[in-house]
Structures are given as C-alpha cells and as structure tokens.
C-alpha positions, 0 to 999 in steps of 0.5 A, a space after each residue: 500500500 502506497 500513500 501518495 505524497 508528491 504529485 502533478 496532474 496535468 502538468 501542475 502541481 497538485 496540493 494533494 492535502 489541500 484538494 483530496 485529503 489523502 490518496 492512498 494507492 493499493 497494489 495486490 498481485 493483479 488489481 490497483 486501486 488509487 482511493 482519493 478521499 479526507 479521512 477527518 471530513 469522511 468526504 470520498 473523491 473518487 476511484 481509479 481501479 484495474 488491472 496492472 502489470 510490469 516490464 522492465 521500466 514500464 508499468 501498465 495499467 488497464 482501467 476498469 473503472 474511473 471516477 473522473 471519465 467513463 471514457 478511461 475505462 478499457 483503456 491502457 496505460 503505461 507508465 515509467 516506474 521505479 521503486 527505490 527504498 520506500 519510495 514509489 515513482 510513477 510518471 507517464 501520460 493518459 488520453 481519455 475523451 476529458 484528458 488529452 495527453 495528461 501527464 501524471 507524475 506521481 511520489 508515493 510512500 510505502 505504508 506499513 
C-alpha cells in the first residue's frame, strides 16, 4: 500500500492535502486501486481501479473503472516506474475523451 505524497496532474502541481485529503494507492498481485478521499471530513473523491502489470521500466495499467471519465475505462496505460527504498515513482501520460495527453507524475510512500 502506497500513500501518495508528491504529485502533478496535468502538468501542475497538485496540493494533494489541500484538494483530496489523502490518496492512498493499493497494489495486490493483479488489481490497483488509487482511493482519493479526507479521512477527518469522511468526504470520498473518487476511484481509479484495474488491472496492472510490469516490464522492465514500464508499468501498465488497464482501467476498469474511473471516477473522473467513463471514457478511461478499457483503456491502457503505461507508465515509467521505479521503486527505490520506500519510495514509489510513477510518471507517464493518459488520453481519455476529458484528458488529452495528461501527464501524471506521481511520489508515493510505502505504508506499513
């Protein structure tokens, strides 16, 4: 499980305290789960879920649901990706019918 701490979304910045609360990224054997809420407000943002693999430097997703744009699912996605320590580092483009060659960088922690 991997808490998102350092990220931007379409090439800026993103305060993710400020607009989420807190993004925890879930990874069993096959699913992803990336959970957007605010644990002290009980207010649930949204869901990216699927299905995922690795080869080499590249990680891919593939979205069977998207709380943002129903256009995203069924689609793939690769990403460049590296796990150094307890840090885990996501970096690559989407393109959805709302999110046209959107970068996504993602920093996130390993929790226990």
């Amino acid at each position: 499980m991997w808490n998102i701490e350092e990220a931007s979304y379409g090439g800026k910045k993103s305060d993710l305290a400020a607009r989420y609360g807190k993004v925890i990224k879930i990874i069993t054997p096959t699913y992803f789960y990336g959970v957007f809420f605010n644990p002290e407000t009980g207010y649930f943002n949204g869901i990216t879920f699927g299905t995922w693999k690795t080869e080499g430097d590249q990680y891919t997703e593939t979205i069977k649901a998207y709380s943002w744009d129903a256009s995203a699912v069924g689609k793939t996605y690769s990403f460049n990706w590296k796990v150094e320590g307890n840090k885990f580092y996501q970096t690559g483009t989407i393109n959805s019918d709302r999110y046209k060659d959107y970068e996504i960088r993602e920093v996130s922690n390993r929790m226990e």
